[in-house]
C-alpha positions in Angstrom: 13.0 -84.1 -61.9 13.7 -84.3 -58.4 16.3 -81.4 -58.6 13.4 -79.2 -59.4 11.2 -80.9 -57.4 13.9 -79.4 -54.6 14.4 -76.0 -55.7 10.1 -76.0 -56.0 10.4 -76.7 -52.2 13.1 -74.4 -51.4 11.3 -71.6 -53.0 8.4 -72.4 -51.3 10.3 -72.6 -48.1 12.1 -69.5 -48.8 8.6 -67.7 -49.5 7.0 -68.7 -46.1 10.6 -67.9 -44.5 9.9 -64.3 -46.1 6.7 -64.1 -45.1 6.4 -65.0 -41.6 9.2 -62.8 -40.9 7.6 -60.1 -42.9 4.4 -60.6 -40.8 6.2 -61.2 -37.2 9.5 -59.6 -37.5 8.1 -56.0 -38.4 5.6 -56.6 -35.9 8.5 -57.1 -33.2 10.1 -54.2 -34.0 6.9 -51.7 -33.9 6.7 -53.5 -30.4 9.4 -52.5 -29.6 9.2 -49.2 -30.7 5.8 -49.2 -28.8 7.0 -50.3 -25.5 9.9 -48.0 -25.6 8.1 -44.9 -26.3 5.6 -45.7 -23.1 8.3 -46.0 -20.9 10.1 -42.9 -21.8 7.0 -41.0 -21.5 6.9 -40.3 -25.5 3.5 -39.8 -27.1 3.5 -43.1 -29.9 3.1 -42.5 -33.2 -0.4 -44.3 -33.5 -2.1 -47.6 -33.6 1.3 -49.6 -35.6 -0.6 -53.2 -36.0 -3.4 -53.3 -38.2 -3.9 -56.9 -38.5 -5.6 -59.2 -35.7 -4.3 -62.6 -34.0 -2.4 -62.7 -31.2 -0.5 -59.7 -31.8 -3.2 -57.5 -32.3 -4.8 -59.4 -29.4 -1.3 -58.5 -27.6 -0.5 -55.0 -28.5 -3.9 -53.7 -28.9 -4.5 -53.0 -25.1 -0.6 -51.5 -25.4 -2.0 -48.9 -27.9 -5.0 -48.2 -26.0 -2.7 -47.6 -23.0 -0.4 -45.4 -24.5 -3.5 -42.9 -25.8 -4.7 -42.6 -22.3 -0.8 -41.9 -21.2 -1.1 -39.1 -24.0 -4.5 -38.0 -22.5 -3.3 -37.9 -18.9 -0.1 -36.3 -19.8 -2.2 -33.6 -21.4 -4.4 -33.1 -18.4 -1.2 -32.6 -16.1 0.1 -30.1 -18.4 -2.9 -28.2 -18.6 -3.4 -28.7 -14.6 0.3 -27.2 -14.2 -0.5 -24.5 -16.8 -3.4 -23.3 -14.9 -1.8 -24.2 -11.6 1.5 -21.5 -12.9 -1.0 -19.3 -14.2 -3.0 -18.9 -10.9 0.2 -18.6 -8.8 1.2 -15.6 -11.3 -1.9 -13.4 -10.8 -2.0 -13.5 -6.9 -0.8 -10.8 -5.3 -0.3 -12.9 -1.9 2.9 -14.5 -1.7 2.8 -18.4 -2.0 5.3 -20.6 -0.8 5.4 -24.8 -0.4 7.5 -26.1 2.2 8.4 -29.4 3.1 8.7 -31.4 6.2 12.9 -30.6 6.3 11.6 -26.7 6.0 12.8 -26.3 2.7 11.0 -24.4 -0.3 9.6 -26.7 -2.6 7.5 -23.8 -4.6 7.3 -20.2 -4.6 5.1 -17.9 -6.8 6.4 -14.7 -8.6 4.8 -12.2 -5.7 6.7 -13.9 -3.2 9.9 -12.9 -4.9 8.9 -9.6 -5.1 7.3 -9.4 -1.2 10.3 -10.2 0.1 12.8 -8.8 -3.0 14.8 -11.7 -3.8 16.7 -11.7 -7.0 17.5 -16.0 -7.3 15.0 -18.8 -6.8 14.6 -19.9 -3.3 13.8 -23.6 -4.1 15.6 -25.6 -2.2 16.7 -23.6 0.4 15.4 -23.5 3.8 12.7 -20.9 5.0 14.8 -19.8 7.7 17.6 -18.9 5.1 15.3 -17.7 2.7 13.3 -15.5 5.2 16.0 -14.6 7.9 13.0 -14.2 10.9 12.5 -17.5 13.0 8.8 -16.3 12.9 7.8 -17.3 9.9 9.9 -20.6 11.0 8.1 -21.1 13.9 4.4 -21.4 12.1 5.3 -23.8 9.9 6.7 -25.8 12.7 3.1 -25.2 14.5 1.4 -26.5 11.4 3.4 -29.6 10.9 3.3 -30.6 14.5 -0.4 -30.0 14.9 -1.5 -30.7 11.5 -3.9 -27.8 11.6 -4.5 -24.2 10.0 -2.5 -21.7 11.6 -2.1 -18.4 11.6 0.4 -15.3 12.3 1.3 -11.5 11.8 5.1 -11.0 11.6 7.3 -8.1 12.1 10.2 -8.2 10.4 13.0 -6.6 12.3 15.3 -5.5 9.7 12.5 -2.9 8.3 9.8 -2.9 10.3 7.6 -4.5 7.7 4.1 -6.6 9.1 3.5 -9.9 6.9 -0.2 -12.2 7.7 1.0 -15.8 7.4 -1.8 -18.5 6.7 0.1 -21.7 6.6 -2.1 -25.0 5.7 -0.8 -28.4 6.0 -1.2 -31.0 2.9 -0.9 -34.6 3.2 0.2 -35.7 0.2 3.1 -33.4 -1.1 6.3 -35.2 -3.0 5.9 -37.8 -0.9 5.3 -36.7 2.2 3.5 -33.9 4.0 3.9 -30.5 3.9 2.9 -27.0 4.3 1.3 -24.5 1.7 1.7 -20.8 2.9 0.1 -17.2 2.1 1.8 -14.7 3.0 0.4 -10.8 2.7 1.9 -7.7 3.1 -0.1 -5.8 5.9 2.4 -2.9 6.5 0.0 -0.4 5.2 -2.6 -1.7 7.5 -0.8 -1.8 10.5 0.7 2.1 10.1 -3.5 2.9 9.6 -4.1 1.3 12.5 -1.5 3.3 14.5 -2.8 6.4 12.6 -6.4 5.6 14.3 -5.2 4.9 17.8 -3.1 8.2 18.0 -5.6 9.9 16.2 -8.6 8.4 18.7 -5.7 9.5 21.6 -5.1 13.1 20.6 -9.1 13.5 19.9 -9.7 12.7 23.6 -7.1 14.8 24.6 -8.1 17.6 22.9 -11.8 17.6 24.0 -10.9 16.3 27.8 -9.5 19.6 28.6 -12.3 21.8 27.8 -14.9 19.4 29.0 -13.0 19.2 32.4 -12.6 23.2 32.3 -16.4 22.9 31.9 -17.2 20.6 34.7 -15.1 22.3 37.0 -16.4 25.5 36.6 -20.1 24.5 36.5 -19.6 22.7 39.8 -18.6 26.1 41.3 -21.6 28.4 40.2 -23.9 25.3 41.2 -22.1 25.4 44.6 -22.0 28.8 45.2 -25.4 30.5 43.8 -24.5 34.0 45.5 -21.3 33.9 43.7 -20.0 38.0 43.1 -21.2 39.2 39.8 -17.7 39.7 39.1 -16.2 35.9 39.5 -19.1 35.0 37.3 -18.6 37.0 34.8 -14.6 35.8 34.6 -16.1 32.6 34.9 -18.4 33.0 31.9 -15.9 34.4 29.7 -13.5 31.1 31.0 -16.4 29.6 29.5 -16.9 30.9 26.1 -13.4 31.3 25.4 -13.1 26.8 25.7 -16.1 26.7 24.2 -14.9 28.3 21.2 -12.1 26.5 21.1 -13.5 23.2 20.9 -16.3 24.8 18.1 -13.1 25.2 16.6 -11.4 22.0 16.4 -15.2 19.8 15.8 -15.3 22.4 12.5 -11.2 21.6 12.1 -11.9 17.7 12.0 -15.3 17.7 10.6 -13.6 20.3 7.4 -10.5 17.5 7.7 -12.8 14.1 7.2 -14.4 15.8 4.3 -11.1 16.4 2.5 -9.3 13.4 3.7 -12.5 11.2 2.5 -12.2 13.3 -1.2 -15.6 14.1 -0.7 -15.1 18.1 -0.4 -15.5 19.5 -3.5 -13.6 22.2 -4.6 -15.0 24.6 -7.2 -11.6 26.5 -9.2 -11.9 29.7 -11.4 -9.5 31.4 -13.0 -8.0 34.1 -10.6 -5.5 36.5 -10.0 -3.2 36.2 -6.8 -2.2 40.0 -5.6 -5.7 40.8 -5.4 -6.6 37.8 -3.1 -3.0 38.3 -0.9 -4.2 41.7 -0.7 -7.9 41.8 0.4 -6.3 39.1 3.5 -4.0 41.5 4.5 -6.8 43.9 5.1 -8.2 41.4 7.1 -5.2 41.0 9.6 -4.5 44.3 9.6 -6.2 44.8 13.1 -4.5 42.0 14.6 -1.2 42.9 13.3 -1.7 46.0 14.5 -2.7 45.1 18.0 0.6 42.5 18.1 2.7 45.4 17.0 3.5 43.3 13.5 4.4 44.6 9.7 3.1 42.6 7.1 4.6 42.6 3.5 2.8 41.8 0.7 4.9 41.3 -2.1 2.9 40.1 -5.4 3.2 42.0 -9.4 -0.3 42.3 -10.7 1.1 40.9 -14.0 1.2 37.6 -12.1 0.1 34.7 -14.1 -3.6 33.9 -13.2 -4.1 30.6 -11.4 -7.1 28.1 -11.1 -8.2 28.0 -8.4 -11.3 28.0 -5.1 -11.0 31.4 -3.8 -13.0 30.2 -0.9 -10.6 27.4 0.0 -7.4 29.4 -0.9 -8.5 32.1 1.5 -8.9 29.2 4.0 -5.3 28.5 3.3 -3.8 31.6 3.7 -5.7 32.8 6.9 -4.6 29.4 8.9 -1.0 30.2 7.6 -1.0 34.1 8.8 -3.0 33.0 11.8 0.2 30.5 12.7 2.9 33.0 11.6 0.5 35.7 14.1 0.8 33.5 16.9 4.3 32.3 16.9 5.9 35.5 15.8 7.0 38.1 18.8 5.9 41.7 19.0 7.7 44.1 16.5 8.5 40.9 14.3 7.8 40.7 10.3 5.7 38.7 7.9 6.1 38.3 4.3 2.9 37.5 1.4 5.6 36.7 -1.8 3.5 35.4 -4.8 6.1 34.8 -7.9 5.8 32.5 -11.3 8.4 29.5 -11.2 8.2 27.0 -13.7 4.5 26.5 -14.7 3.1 27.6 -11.7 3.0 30.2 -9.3 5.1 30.0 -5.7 3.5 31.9 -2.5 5.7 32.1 0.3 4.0 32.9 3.7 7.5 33.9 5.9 7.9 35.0 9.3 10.4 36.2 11.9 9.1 33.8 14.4 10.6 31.3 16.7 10.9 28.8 14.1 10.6 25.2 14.4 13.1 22.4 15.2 14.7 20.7 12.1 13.4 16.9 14.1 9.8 18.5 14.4 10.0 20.1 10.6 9.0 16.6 8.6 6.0 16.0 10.7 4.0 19.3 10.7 1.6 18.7 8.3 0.3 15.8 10.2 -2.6 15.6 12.3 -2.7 17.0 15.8 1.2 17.6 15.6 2.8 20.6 17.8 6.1 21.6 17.7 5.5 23.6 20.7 2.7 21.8 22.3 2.3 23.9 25.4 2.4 27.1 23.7 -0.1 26.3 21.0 -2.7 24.8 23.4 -2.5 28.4 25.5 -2.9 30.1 22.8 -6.1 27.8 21.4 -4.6 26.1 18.7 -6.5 22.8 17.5 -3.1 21.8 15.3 -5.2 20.6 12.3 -4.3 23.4 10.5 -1.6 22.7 8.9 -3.0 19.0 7.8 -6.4 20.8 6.0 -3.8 23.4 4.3 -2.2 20.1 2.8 -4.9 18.5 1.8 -6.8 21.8 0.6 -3.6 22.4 -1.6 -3.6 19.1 -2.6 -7.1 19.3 -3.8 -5.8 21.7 -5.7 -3.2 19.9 -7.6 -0.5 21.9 -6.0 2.2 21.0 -3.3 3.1 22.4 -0.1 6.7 22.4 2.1 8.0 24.2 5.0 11.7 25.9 5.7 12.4 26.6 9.1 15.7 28.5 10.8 15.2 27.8 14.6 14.8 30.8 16.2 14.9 32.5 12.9 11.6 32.0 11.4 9.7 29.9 9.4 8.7 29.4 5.2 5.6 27.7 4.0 6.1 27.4 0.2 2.8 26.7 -1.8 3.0 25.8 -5.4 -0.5 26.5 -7.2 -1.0 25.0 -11.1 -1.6 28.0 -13.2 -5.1 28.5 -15.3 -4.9 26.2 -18.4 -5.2 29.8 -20.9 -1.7 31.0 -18.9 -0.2 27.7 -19.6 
């Protein structure tokens, strides 16, 4: 009897043995499991205890700090997702640098401003950058601890960069600098555009004003001037103020084209017929210059679209130009020939031609190869520029050849109408 008696309280034994360990042991282990996932950052699998006392009472607050672990993790990936995404789509360069100089972030459009194949992280601006420049605004910004701006040239290519460099106090640590960078290159060479073009304006209309002055000072002072002087001083007159009707008429026909808002109104046309009504036009002036012009132009010449209005412009600035820089008993050449979808007019001459350094720039405004002989002989030289924008207009192309001393080629290219297509 009290063999069984024993083996009763053995079991019993056994059975709270059993369960106490079922209850605590298990409950140790999710514990474990619990406590290990929070510290390596892993989201837990859910609430493991489902019973109270004092592991529940224990592990309870655990759980409800391990959902607002997951939560926050969340919100920093979605803060970084959004922070990448931003960075992305800007077109400014972004960089974050660090109190040692060093690049801490970049965005994708500063690897493309400055063309650099690796990731910069990590190395130093000046390294990165290779222009003390940018160096020396971030220096500014850490030492002040204010905003601070800079335009930068870069020497190696002459490229302009805006720097905005903005100090953070709290950056891995430690202060440090967030940067925008832009790429004002384009705005810069505008700028330069205007000041030249503001220069060779008042250049242009100084002269005849001062012609102007001077010469109305002189009848003022001398009322009983011979008929004769102010005549020649009359005709002085009207010849500059032709010349600068000209050239307000030049720029005013060059803002509208420049701006896009000249309007060009193309028909379908034939070419020889145009080339040849012109040459009728000139032939005084030839003539009277002791010049032979050639027209050479088949009437079975594709038909082009075209403003006959603005393509007669075209022409008559480039015979007035081969006129005026072509010598007495000299030739000129009209050739009009199909070439590959389109139809090629040459307008040649046996003039003095043009130096190869001067060649890439005569289409722009104001420019003279031969500056003194273009002013005597009243050129505005914004010809050229409204043939290449009047062409343009067109969907067409225009280039010069030159020999110097040999002559000079202007080659058009005009798109043929759509039915010769």
């Amino acid at each position: 009897m009290g063999a069984i008696l024993g083996w009763c309280v053995a079991g019993v034994l056994a059975l709270c043995t059993w369960w106490i360990w079922r209850r605590f042991a298990v409950d140790w282990r999710h514990l474990e499991q619990l406590l290990d996932e929070l510290a390596n950052g892993r989201k837990p699998g859910g609430f493991v205890f489902r019973h109270g006392g004092r592991f529940g009472r224990l592990t309870y607050p655990l759980e409800k700090i391990a959902q607002e672990q997951d939560k926050l993790h969340r919100e920093i990936h979605d803060e970084a997702f959004n922070l990448r995404t931003i960075l992305a789509s800007m077109e400014e360069g972004v960089m974050v640098v660090d109190t040692h100089h060093n690049l801490r972030l970049v965005n994708p459009s500063f690897l493309s401003l400055f063309d650099l194949k690796c990731d910069p992280v990590g190395q130093s601006v000046l390294r990165t950058l290779r222009e003390t420049a940018f160096e020396e605004i971030i220096t500014a910004a850490l030492r002040t601890g204010q905003p601070q701006r800079g335009d930068v040239e870069r020497t190696s290519d002459k490229r302009h960069f805006a720097v905005h460099a903005v100090p953070v106090k709290e950056f891995s640590g430690g202060p440090g600098i967030v940067a925008i960078i832009r790429d004002i290159t384009r705005l810069r060479q505008l700028e330069e555009v205007r000041r030249e073009f503001v220069a060779n304006v008042s250049h242009e209309l100084r002269t005849p004003l001062s012609i102007f002055h001077g010469y109305l000072e002189n009848l003022l002072d001398a009322p009983s001037m011979p008929r004769k002087d102010q005549t020649e001083i009359f005709e002085i007159l009207r010849k500059h103020s032709r010349r600068l009707n000209a050239l307000l008429e030049d720029l005013l026909t060059l803002a509208r084209l420049e701006s896009r808002q000249e309007k060009i109104a193309c028909v379908s046309m034939k070419l020889p017929a145009l080339l040849r009504s012109i040459g009728g036009d000139w032939s005084q002036k030839l003539a009277n210059k002791k010049l032979a012009l050639q027209i050479e132009a088949h009437d079975d010449l594709p038909r082009i679209s075209a403003d006959p209005q603005r393509l007669e412009q075209v022409l008559h600035n480039l015979l007035e130009n081969a006129v005026k820089y072509t010598e007495p008993g000299g030739n000129i050449f009209l050739r009009a020939a199909a070439q590959n979808g389109h139809v090629e007019v040459r307008v040649e001459d046996s003039g003095q031609g043009i130096p190869p350094a001067d060649l890439p720039h005569i289409f722009e405004r104001f420019y003279r190869a031969d500056k003194a002989r273009s002013r005597e002989q009243g050129g505005t030289g914004l010809g050229l520029s409204i043939v290449k924008h009047i062409i343009q207009l067109h969907g067409g192309t225009v280039a010069a050849e030159s020999k110097y001393g040999k002559g000079t080629t202007i080659i058009l290219h005009l798109p043929l109408d759509k039915g010769e297509e």
